[in-house]
Each structure stands twice: as C-alpha cells, then as structure tokens.
PQR file with spaces between the fields and no chain letter, atoms N, CA, C, O and H, PARSE charges and radii, in Angstrom:
ATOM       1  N    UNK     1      40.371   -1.212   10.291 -0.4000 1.5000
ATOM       2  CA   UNK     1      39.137   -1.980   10.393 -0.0000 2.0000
ATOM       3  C    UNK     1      38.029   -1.132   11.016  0.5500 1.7000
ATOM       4  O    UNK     1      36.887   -1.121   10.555 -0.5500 1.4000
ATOM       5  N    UNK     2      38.497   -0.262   12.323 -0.4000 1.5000
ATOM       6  CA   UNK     2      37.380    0.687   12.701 -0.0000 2.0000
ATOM       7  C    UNK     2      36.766    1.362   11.901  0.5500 1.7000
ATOM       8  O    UNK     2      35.553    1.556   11.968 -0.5500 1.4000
ATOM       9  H    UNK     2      39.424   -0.271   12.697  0.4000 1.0000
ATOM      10  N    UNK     3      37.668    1.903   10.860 -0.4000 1.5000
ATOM      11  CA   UNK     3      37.078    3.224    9.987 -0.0000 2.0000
ATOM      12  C    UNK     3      36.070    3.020    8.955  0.5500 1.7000
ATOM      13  O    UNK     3      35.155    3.758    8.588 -0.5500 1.4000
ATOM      14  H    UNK     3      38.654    1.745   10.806  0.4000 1.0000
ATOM      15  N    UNK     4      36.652    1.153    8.325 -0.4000 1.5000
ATOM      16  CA   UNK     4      35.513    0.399    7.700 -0.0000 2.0000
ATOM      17  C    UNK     4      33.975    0.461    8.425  0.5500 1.7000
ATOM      18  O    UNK     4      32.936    0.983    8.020 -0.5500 1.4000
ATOM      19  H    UNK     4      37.395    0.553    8.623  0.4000 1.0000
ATOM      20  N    UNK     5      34.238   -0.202    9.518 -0.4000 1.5000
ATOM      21  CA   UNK     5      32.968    0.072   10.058 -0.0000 2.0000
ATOM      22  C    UNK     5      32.199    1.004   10.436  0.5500 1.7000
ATOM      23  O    UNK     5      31.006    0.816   10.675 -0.5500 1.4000
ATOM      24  H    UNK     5      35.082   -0.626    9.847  0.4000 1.0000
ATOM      25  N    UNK     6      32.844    2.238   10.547 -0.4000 1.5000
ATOM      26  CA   UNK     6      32.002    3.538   10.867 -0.0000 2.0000
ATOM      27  C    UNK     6      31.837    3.933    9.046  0.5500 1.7000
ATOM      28  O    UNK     6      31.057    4.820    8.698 -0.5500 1.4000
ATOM      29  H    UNK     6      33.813    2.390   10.352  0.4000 1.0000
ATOM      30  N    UNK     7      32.153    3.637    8.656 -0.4000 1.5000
ATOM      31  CA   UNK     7      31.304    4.130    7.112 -0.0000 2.0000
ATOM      32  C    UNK     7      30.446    3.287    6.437  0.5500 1.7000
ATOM      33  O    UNK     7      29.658    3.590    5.541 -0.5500 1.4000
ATOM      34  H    UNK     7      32.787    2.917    8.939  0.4000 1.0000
ATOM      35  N    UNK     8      30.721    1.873    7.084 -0.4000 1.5000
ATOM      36  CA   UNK     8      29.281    1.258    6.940 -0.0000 2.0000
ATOM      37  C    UNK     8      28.143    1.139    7.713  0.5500 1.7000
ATOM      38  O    UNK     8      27.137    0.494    7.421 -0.5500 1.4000
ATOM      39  H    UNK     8      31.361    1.627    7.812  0.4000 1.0000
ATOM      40  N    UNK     9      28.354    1.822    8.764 -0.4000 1.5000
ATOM      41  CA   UNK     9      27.251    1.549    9.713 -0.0000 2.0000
ATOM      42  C    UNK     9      26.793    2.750    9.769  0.5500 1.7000
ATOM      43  O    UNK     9      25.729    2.884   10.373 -0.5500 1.4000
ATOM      44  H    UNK     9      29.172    2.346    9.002  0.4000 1.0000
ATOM      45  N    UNK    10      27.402    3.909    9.205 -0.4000 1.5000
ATOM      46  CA   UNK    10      26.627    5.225    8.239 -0.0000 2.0000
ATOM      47  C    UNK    10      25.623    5.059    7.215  0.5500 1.7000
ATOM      48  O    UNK    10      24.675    5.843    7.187 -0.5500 1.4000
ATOM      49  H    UNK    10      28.267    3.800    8.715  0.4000 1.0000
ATOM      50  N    UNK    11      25.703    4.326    6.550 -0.4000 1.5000
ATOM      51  CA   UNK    11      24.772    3.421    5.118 -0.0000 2.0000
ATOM      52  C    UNK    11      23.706    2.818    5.994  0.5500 1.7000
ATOM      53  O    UNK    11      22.675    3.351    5.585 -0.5500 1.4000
ATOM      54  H    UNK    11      26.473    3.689    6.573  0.4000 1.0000
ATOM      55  N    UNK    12      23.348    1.904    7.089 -0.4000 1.5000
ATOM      56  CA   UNK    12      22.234    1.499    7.528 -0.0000 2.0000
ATOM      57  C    UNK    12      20.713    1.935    7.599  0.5500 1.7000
ATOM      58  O    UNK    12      20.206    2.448    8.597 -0.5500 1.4000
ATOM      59  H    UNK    12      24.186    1.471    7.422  0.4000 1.0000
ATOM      60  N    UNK    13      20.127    1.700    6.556 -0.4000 1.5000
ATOM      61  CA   UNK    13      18.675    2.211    7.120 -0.0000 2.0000
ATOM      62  C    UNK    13      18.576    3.758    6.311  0.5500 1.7000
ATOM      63  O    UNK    13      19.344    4.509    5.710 -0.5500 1.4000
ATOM      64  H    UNK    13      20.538    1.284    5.745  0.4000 1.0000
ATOM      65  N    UNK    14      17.549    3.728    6.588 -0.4000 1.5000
ATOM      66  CA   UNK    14      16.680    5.293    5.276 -0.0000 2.0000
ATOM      67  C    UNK    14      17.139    6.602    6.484  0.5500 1.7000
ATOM      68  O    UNK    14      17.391    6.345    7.661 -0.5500 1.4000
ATOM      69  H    UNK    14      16.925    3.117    7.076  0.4000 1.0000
ATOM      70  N    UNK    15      17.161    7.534    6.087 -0.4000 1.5000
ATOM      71  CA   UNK    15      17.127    8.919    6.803 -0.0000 2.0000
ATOM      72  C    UNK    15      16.154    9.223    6.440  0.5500 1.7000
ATOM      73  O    UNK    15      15.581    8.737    5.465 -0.5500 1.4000
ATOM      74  H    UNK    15      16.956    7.743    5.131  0.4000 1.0000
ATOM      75  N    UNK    16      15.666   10.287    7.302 -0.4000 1.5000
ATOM      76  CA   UNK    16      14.660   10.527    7.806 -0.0000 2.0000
ATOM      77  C    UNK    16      13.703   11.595    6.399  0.5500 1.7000
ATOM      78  O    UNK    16      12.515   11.881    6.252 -0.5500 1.4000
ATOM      79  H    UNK    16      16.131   10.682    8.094  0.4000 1.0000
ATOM      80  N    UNK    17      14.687   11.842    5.776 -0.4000 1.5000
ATOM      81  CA   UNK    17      14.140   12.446    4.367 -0.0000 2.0000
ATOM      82  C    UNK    17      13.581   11.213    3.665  0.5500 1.7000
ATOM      83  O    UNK    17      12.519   11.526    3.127 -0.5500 1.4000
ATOM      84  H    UNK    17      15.652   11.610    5.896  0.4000 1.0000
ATOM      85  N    UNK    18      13.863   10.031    3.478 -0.4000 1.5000
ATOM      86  CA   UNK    18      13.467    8.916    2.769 -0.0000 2.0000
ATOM      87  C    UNK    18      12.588    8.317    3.296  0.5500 1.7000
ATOM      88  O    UNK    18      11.765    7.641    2.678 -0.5500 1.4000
ATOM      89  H    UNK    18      14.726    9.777    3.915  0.4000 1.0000
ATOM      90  N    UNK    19      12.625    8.517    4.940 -0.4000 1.5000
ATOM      91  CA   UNK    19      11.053    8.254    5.584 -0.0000 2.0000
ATOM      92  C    UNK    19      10.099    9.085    5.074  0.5500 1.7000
ATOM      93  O    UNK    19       9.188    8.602    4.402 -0.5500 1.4000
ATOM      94  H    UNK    19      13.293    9.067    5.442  0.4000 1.0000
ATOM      95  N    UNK    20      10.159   10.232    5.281 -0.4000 1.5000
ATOM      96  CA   UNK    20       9.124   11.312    4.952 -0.0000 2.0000
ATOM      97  C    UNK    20       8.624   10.818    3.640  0.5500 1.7000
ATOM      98  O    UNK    20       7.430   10.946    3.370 -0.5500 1.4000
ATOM      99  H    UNK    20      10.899   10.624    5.827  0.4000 1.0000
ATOM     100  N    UNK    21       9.409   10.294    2.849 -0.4000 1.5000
ATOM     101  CA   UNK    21       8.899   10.530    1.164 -0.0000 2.0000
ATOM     102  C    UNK    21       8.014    8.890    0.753  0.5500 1.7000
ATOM     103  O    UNK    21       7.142    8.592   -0.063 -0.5500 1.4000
ATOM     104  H    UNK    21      10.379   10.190    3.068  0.4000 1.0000
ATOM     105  N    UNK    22       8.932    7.981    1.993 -0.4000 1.5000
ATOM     106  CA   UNK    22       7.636    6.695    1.434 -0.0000 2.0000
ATOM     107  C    UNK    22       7.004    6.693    2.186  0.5500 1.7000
ATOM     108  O    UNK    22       6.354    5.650    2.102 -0.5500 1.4000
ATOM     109  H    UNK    22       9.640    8.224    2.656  0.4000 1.0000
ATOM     110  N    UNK    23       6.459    7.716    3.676 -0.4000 1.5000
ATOM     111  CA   UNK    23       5.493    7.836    4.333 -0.0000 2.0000
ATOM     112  C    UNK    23       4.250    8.334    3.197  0.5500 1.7000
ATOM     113  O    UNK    23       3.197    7.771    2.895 -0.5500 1.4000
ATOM     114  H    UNK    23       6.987    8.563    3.743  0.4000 1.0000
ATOM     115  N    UNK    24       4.986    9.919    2.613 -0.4000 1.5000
ATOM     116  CA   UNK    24       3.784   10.345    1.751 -0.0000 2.0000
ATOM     117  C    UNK    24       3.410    9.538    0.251  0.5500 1.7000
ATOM     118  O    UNK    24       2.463    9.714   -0.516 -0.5500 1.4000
ATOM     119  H    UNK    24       5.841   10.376    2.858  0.4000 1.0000
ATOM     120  N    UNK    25       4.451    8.686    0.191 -0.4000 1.5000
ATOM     121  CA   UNK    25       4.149    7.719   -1.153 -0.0000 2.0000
ATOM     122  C    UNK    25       2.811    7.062   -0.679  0.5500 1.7000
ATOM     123  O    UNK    25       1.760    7.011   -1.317 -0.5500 1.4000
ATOM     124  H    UNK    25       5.220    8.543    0.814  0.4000 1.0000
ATOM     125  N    UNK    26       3.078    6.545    0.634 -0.4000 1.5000
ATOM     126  CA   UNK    26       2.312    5.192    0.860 -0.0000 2.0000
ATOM     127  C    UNK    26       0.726    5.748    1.378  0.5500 1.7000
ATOM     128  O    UNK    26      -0.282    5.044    1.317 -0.5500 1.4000
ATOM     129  H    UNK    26       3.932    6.586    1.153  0.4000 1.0000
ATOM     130  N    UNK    27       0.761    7.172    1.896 -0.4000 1.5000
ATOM     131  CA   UNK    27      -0.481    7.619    2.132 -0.0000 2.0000
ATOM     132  C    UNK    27      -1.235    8.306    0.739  0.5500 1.7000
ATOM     133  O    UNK    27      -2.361    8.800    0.789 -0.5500 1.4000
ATOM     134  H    UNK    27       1.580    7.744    1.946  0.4000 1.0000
ATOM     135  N    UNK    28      -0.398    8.242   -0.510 -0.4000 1.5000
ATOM     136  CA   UNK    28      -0.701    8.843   -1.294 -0.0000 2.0000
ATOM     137  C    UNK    28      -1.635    7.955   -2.677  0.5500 1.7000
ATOM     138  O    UNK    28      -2.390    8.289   -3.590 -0.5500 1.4000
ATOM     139  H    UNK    28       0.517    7.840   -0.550  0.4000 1.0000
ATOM     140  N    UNK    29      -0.858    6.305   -1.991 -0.4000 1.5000
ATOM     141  CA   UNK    29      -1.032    5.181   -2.710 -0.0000 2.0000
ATOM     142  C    UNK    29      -2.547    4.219   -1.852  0.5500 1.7000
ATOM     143  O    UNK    29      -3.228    3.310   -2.326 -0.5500 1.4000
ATOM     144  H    UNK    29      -0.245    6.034   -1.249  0.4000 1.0000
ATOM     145  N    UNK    30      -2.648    4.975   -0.315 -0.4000 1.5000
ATOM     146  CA   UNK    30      -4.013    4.193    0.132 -0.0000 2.0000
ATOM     147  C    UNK    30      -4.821    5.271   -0.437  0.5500 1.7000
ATOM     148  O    UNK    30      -5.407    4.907   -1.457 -0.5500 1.4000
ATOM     149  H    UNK    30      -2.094    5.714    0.070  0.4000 1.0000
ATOM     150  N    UNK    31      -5.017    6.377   -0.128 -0.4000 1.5000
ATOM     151  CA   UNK    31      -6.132    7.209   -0.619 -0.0000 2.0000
ATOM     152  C    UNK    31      -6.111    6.629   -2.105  0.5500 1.7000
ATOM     153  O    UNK    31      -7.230    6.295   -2.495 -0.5500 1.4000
ATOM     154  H    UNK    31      -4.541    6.673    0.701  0.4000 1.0000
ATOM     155  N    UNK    32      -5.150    6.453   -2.949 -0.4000 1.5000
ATOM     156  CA   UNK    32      -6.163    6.014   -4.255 -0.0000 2.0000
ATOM     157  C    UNK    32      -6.935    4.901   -4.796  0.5500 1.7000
ATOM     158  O    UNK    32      -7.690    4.699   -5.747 -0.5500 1.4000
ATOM     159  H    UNK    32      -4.241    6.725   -2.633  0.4000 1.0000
ATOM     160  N    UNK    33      -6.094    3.807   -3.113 -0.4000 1.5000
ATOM     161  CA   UNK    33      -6.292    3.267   -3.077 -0.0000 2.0000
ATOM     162  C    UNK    33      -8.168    2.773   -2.768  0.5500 1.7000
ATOM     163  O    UNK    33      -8.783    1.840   -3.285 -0.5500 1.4000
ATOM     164  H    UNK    33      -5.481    3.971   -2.341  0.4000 1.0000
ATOM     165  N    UNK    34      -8.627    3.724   -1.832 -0.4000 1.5000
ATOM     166  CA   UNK    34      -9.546    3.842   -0.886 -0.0000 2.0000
ATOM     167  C    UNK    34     -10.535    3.927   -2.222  0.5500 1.7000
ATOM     168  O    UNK    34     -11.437    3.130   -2.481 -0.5500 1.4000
ATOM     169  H    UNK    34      -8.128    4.482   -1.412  0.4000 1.0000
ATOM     170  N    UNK    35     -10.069    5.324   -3.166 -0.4000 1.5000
ATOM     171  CA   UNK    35     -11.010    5.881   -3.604 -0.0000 2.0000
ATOM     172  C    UNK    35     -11.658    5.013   -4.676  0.5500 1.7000
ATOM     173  O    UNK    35     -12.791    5.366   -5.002 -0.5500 1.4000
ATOM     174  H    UNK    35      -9.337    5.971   -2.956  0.4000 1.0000
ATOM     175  N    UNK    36     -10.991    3.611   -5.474 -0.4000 1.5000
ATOM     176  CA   UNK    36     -11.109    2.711   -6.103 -0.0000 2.0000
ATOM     177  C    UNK    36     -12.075    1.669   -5.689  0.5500 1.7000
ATOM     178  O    UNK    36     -12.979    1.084   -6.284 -0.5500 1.4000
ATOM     179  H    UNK    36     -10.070    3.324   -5.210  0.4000 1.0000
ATOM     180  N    UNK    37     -11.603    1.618   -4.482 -0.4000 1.5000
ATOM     181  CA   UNK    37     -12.206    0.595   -3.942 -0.0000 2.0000
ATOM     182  C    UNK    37     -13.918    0.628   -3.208  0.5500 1.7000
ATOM     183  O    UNK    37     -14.783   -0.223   -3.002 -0.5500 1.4000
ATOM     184  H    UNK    37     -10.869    2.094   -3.999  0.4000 1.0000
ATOM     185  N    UNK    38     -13.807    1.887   -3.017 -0.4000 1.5000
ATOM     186  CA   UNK    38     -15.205    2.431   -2.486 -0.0000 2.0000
ATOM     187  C    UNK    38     -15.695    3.363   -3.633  0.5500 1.7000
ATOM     188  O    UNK    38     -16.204    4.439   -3.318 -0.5500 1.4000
ATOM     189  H    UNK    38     -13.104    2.578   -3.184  0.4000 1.0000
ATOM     190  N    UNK    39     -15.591    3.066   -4.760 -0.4000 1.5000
ATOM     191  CA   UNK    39     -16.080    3.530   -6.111 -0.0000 2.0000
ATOM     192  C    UNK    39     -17.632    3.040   -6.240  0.5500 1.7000
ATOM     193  O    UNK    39     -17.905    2.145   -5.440 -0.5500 1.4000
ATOM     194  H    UNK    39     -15.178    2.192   -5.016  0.4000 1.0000
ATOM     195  N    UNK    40     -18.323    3.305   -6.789 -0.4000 1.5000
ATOM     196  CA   UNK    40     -20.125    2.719   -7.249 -0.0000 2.0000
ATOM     197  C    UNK    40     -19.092    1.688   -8.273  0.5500 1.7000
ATOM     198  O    UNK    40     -18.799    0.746   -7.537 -0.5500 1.4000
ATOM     199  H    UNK    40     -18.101    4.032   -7.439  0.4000 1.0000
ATOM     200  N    UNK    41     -18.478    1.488   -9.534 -0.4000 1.5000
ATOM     201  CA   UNK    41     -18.395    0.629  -10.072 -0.0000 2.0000
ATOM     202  C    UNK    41     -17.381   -1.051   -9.311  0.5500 1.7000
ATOM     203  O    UNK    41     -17.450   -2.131   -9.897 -0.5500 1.4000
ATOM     204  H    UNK    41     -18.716    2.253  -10.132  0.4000 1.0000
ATOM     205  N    UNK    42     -16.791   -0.913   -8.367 -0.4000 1.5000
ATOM     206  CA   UNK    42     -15.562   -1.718   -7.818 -0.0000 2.0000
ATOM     207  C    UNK    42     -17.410   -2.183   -6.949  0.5500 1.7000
ATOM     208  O    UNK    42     -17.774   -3.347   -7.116 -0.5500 1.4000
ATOM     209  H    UNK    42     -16.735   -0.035   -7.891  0.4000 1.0000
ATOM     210  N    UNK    43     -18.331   -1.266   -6.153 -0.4000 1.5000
ATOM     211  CA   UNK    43     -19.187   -2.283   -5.675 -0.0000 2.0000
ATOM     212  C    UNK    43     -19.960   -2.956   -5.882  0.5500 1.7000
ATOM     213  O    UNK    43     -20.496   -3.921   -5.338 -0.5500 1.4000
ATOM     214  H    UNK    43     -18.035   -0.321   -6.017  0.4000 1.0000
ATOM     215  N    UNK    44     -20.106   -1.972   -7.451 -0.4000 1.5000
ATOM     216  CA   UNK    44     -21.358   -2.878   -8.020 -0.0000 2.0000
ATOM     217  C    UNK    44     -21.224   -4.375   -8.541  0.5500 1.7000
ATOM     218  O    UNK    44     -22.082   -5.256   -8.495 -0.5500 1.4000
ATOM     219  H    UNK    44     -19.671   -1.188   -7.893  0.4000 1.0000
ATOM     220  N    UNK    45     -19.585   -4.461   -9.184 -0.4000 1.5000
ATOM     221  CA   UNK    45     -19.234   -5.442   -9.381 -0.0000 2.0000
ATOM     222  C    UNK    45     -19.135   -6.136   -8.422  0.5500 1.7000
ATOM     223  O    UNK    45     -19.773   -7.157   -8.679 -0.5500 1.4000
ATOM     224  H    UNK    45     -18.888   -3.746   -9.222  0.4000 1.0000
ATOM     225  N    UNK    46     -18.565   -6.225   -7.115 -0.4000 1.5000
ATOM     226  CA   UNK    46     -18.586   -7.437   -5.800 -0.0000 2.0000
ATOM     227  C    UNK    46     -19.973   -7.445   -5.568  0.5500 1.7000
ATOM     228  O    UNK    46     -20.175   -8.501   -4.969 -0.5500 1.4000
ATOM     229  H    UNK    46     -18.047   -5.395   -6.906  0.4000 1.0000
ATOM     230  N    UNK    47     -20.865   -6.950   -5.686 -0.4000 1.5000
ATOM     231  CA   UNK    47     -22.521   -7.207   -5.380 -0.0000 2.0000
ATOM     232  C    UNK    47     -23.019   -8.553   -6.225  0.5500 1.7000
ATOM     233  O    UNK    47     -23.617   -9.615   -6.052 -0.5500 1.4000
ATOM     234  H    UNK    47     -20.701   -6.092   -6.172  0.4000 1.0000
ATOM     235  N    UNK    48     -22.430   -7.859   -7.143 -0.4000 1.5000
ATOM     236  CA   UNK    48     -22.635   -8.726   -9.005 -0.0000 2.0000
ATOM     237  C    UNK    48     -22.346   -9.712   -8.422  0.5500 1.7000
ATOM     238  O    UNK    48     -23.211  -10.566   -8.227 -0.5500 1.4000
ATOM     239  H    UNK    48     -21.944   -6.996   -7.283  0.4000 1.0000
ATOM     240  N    UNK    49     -20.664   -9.934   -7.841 -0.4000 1.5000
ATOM     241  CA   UNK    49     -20.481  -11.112   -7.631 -0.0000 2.0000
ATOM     242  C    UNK    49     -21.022  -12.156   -7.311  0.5500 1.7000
ATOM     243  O    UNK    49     -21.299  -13.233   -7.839 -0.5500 1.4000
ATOM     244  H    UNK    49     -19.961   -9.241   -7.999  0.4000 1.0000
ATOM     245  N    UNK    50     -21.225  -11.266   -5.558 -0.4000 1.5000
ATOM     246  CA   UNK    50     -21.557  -12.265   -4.152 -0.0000 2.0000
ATOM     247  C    UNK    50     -23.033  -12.631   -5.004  0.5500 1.7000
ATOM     248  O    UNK    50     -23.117  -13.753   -5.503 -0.5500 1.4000
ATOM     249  H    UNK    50     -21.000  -10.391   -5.128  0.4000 1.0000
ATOM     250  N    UNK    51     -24.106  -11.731   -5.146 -0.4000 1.5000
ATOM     251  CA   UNK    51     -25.087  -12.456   -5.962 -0.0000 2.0000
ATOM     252  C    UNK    51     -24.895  -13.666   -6.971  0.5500 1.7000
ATOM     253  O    UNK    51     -25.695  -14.596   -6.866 -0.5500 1.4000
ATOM     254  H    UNK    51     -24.037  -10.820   -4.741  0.4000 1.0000
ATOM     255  N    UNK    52     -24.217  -13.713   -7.634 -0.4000 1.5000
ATOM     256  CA   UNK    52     -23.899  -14.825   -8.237 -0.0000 2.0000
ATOM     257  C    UNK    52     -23.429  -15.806   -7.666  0.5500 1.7000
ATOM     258  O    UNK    52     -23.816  -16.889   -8.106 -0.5500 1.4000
ATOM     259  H    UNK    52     -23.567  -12.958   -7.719  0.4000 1.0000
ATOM     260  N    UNK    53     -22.737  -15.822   -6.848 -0.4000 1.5000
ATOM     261  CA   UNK    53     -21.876  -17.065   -6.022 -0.0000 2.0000
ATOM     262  C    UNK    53     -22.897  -17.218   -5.181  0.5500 1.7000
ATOM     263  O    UNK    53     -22.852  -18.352   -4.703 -0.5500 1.4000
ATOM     264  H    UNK    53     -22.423  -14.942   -6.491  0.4000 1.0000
ATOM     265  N    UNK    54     -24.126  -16.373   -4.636 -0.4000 1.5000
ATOM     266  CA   UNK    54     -24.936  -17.164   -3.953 -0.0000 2.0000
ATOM     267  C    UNK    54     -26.277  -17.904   -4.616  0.5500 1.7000
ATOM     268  O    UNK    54     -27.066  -18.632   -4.014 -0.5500 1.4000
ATOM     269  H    UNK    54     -24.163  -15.452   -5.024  0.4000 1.0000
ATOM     270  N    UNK    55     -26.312  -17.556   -5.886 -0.4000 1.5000
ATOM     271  CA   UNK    55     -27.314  -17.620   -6.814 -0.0000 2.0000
ATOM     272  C    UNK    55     -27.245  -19.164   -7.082  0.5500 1.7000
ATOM     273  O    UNK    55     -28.187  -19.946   -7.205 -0.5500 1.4000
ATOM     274  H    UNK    55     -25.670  -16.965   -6.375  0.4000 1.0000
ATOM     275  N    UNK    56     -25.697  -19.449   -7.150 -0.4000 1.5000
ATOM     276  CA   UNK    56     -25.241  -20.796   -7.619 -0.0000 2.0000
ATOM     277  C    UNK    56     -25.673  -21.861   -6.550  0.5500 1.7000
ATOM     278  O    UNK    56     -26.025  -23.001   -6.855 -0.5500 1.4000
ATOM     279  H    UNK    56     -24.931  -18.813   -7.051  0.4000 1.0000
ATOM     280  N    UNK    57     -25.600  -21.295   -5.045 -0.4000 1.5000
ATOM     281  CA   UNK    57     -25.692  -22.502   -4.152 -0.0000 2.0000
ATOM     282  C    UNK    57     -26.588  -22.697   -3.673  0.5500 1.7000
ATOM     283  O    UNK    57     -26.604  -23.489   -2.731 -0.5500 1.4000
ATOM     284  H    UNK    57     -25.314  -20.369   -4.797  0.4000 1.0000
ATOM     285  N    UNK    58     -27.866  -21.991   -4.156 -0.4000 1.5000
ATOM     286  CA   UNK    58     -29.091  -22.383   -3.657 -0.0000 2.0000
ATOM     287  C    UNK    58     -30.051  -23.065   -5.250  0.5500 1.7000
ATOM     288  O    UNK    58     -31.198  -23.499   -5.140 -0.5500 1.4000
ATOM     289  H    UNK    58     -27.853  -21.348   -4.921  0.4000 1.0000
C-alpha cells in the first residue's frame, strides 16, 4: 500500500518544466492579447459603440 502511494503522490501537480511552458504560453497569449485590444480598429469600434448606446438614451 506504501509503494502505491509514493507513485501516486509522484504524479501530483505540473513540474516545474510545465510551469515554465504555461507561464510563457500565458504571457505569450496576454501580449496578443493586449495588442488586439489596444488596436485603432478594437477602439474605434467600442467608441462606435458607447456613442451609440449613448445616442439612444438621450
């Protein structure tokens, strides 16, 4: 029963190579993220928007 458990409690959780790699996934996925979002077309459209949605309530 011990030996079960020391080879599953080996399996727990990412090593530290699998950190590294969805650390740089996830910094790799905001920067494109960023760059989309602070685009001239992504603002021109929410401008578009909010103008319109305020256009409506006055």
């Amino acid at each position: 029963m011990q030996s079960r458990r020391r080879r599953v409690q080996g399996d727990d959780g990412m090593t530290t190579a699998e950190y590294a790699v969805g650390t740089v996934a996830a910094c790799a996925f905001a920067a494109v993220l960023y760059q989309v979002v602070t685009g001239d077309s992504v603002l021109t459209g929410l401008t578009d928007l909010v103008n319109s949605a305020l256009a409506t309530l006055s």
